[in-house]
C-alpha positions, 0 to 999 in steps of 0.5 A: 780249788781251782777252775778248771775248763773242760773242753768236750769234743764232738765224737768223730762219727757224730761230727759226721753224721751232721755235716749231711745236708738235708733239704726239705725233707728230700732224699738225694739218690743214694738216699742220705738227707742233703740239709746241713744243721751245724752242732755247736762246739761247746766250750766251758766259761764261767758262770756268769758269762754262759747266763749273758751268753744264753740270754742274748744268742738267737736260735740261728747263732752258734753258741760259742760259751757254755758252762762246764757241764752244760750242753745246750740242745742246739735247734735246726731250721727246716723249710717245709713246703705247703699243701697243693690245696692252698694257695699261694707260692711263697709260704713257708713255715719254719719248724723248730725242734731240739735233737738231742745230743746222744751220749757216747752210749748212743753212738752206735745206735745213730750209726744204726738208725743211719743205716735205716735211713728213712725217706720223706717225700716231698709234696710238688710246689704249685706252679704257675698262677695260683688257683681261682674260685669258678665264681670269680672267673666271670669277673676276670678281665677278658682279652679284647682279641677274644671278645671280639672274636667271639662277637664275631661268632655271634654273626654265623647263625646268620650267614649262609653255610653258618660261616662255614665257606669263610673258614675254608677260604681262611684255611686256605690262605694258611689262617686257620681259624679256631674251631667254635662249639656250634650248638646244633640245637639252637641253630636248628631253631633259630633257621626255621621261619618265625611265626607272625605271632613272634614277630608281633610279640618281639617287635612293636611300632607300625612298621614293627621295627622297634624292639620291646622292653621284655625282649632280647636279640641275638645279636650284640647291641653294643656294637655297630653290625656289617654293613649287608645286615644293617642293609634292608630292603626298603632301601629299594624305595630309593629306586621307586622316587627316582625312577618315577621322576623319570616318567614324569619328565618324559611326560611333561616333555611329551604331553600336549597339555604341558608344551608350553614349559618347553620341558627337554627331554635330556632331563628325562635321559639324565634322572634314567641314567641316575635311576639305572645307577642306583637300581644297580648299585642297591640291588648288587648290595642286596644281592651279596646279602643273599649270598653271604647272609641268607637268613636275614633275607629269609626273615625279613621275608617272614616279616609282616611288613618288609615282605611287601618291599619285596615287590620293590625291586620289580616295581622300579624296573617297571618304572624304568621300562617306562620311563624309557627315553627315546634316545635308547629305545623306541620300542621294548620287547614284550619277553620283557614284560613276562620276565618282569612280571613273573616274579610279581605273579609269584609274591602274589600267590603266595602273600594273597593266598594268606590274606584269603586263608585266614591263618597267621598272616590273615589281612586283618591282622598285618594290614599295614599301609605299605601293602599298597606296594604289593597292590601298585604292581598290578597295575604299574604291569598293566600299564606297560603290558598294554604300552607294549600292545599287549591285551589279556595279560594287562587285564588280567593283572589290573583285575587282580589290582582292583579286586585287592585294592578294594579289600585293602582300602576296606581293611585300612580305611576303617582302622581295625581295634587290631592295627596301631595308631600310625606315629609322626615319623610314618604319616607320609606313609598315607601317601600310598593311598593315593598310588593304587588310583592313579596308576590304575587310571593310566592303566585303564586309560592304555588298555582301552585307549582313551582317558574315559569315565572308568579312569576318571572315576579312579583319577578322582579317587586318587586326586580327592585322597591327595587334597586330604592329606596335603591340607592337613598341615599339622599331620607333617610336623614335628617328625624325623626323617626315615628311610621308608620315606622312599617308598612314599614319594612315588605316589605323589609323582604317580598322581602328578603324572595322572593330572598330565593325562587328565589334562589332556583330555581336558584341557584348561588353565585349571588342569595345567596349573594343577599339573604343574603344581602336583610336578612341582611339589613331587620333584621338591618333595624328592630332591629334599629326600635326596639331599637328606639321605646325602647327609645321613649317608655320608655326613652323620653316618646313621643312614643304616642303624643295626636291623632290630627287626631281623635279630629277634629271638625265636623264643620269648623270655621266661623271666617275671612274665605273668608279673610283666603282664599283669602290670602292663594290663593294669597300666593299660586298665588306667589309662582307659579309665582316665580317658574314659574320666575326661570324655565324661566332662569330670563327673564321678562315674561310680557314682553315675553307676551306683545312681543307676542301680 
């Protein structure tokens, strides 16, 4: 019997029926499937080439040979697209199935089921980036520009109008700038005044300008601050040496006791003209950070230290009054005086108030030696009220001097448990001691009009406290140059222009060498401070680190407090123990104490 081979052809409408092209699962409009799956035509071989053919054909590869009789289920490939909820964009899965061939019986009911054509709908593909944990979003990278920018935010709280002038001037030069979420609450809190108690907490040093370990500022520590919020108000000291340098040239070029220097007073015109220079120059800085940024002035207002610099600013036109070379001016007004010492009756009211009510700001408890500054006023005041002939007014002032300088010098002198010990860096602030006496005794000097018993006894006050620091030697070394030195050069000069007034009542080789000598070393001690702050200002460029002082928090941290204390008064409760152990000579104290009982 011979072989014979059948060819079976693929009915007409089944033929049609597949050549529909199906994509995904997605319906075209009329609704029929847009994916194609191709049926094989099937062809009769021998047996032993159908075997070898079903072997080795892949399920994407028509099949070309097929036994007779046989009909292979050939398998359709669909791409399915994944869920939404995952990630990623070029999964895929392909799904295998086997549709069955439907008999010539079956005809009509794929035609029905055609007719009934079922719609899938496909799920939408995930676009864009794929979707990322909350958790790892902080650990993205962030775009320079906008960390910048939102540094840069960090400065509105202390601005005046919160920023808010800047943003219109931008607006109107057509730079709108983002609007930022202005947390109301903590800006409200971070405008009111800070108590002193904060400031203590937050702060430590003498001069309490160095950040505790415990704290955090408001501002970002990692970069350099604009240029008005690093600027202080101690940089009013600056105007204070240099002005009173001019005083004590115009002395020496006048005084009867000092003529044989032959001192001309061109010098004097140069060092107030140098003077007028800086006073314009530092207080036009300070005044644009007044207005552009209130809430630094404000808190260092608020600080137990920086508010007697306050006082500076008035101090050194008082100096420039004085110093005033006859080649401008002969004669002041007297209108200037009460304009001049209006302000300082103001601070007065205010700061003397609190030493004498007790509260925060009690005497006690801020008694630093820069209060001398908000002392020395008095009677730089009177002593220009009675060179302009004025009476009740000089008086009146040199009274209120005397009677706060006693208090101070009390407070200062005996060094309360409250007050810390004064490092290197600060010794020269001993100094101001010697300010309050000497100007008071030119003071009383004008008022009465001759250099009698009363301002002797404070020329000597002044003359015996200068002589104690300088010959303490090892006091002044080792320490780094700091800015509040400024304020501190005065003094040396004001007792230097004093011992010119003593020796000319009493006129010997003592008293002139003593004047030349105590002018020598305040015009030395000056320029070097001159040529130092050059250097820092224009050469190391650290002449004006970022304020710490004025970005503390309103509020102490929460974190590990009580541990943090607990360990700090521990460490403090062993250190007094071992200082305690080495003033005893290394005897055994516990058993002193079990001895005793």
């Amino acid at each position: 019997m011979e072989d014979k081979e059948y060819v079976v052809s693929v009915p007409t409408l089944l033929r049609k029926l597949s050549s529909r092209e199906i994509t995904g699962f997605d319906v075209n409009k009329t609704g029929i499937a847009n994916d194609r799956f191709e049926l094989s035509r099937y062809q009769s071989c021998n047996s032993s080439e159908a075997t070898e053919t079903e072997t080795n054909a892949t399920q994407r590869q028509s099949i070309e040979s097929e036994p007779v009789g046989h009909q292979r289920k050939p398998s359709l490939s669909v791409s399915l697209p994944t869920s939404p909820t995952k990630i990623g964009l070029n999964d895929t899965k392909e799904v295998f199935f086997t549709p069955e061939i439907p008999s010539s019986s079956a005809v009509f009911e794929i035609a029905d089921m055609q007719s009934k054509t079922v719609q899938f709908h496909s799920q939408p593909m995930p676009k864009g980036f794929p979707s990322v944990e909350p958790a790892k979003l902080d650990k993205l990278p962030i775009n320079p520009t906008v960390k910048r920018l939102k540094e840069y935010g960090r400065y509105d709280s202390f601005k005046t109008w919160s920023g808010k002038l800047e943003r219109q001037i931008s607006n109107l030069r057509g730079k709108p700038q983002p609007n930022r979420p202005e947390n109301k609450a903590a800006q409200n809190r971070e405008n009111e005044a800070l108590s002193v108690d904060r400031y203590f907490d937050a702060l430590e040093g003498p001069e309490l300008d160095t950040l505790r370990a415990s704290e955090k500022i408001v501002l970002p520590e990692d970069t350099t601050w604009p240029f008005l919020l690093r600027f202080p108000i101690s940089s009013f000291g600056i105007c204070l040496g240099v002005s009173s340098q001019a005083i004590m040239w115009k002395t020496l070029a006048t005084a009867e006791s000092t003529k044989f220097l032959h001192i001309s007073l061109k010098i004097n015109l140069i060092l107030w003209c140098i003077s007028l220079l800086l006073i314009t120059v530092v207080a036009s800085i300070y005044l644009l950070k007044v207005i552009l940024y209130f809430e630094a002035v404000r808190r260092e207002y608020y600080h137990p230290i920086r508010v007697n610099f306050f006082f500076a600013p008035w101090i050194a036109l008082l100096f420039m009054a004085l110093g005033m070379p006859p080649r401008i001016c002969t004669s002041l007004p007297a209108a200037l005086w009460y304009v001049l010492m209006a302000p300082i009756l103001c601070l007065e009211l205010k700061i003397y108030g609190q030493w004498m009510s007790g509260g925060q700001r009690r005497l006690s408890k801020v008694a630093n030696p820069s209060n001398h500054l908000s002392i020395v006023g008095n009677f730089v005041g009177a002593l220009l009220g009675a060179s302009m002939g004025l009476k009740e007014g000089p008086i009146f002032f040199f009274a209120i001097g005397m009677a706060h300088y006693t208090v101070l010098f009390v407070t200062l002198y005996q060094r309360l448990p409250t007050n810390e010990t004064l490092p290197k860096e600060l010794h020269p602030v001993f100094f101001l001691f010697v300010a309050a006496p000497s100007v008071a005794s030119m003071a009383w000097a004008k008022i009465t009009g001759s250099f009698d018993n009363g301002s002797k006894l404070a020329y000597f006050i002044a003359l015996f406290l200068y002589i104690a620091l300088v010959v303490r030697v090892n006091f002044f070394r080792g320490f780094k140059f700091s800015l509040a030195w400024w304020a501190y050069t005065f003094p040396m000069t004001g007792a230097a222009i004093s011992t010119i007034k003593y020796s000319e009542v009493v006129t010997n080789v003592l008293t002139q060498v003593l004047s030349v000598i105590l002018s020598g070393a305040a015009t030395l001690t000056v320029t070097a401070l001159l040529v130092t702050t050059i250097v820092h200002a224009f050469v190391l460029w650290d002449l004006f680190p970022n304020d710490i002082s004025i970005a503390i928090s309103d509020r102490k941290p929460k974190h590990n407090g009580w541990f943090r204390h607990l360990r700090t008064s521990s460490s403090e409760n062993i250190e007094h123990y071992l200082k305690f152990s080495e003033t005893t000579n290394g005897k055994d104290i516990e058993a002193g104490k079990i001895n005793k009982i």
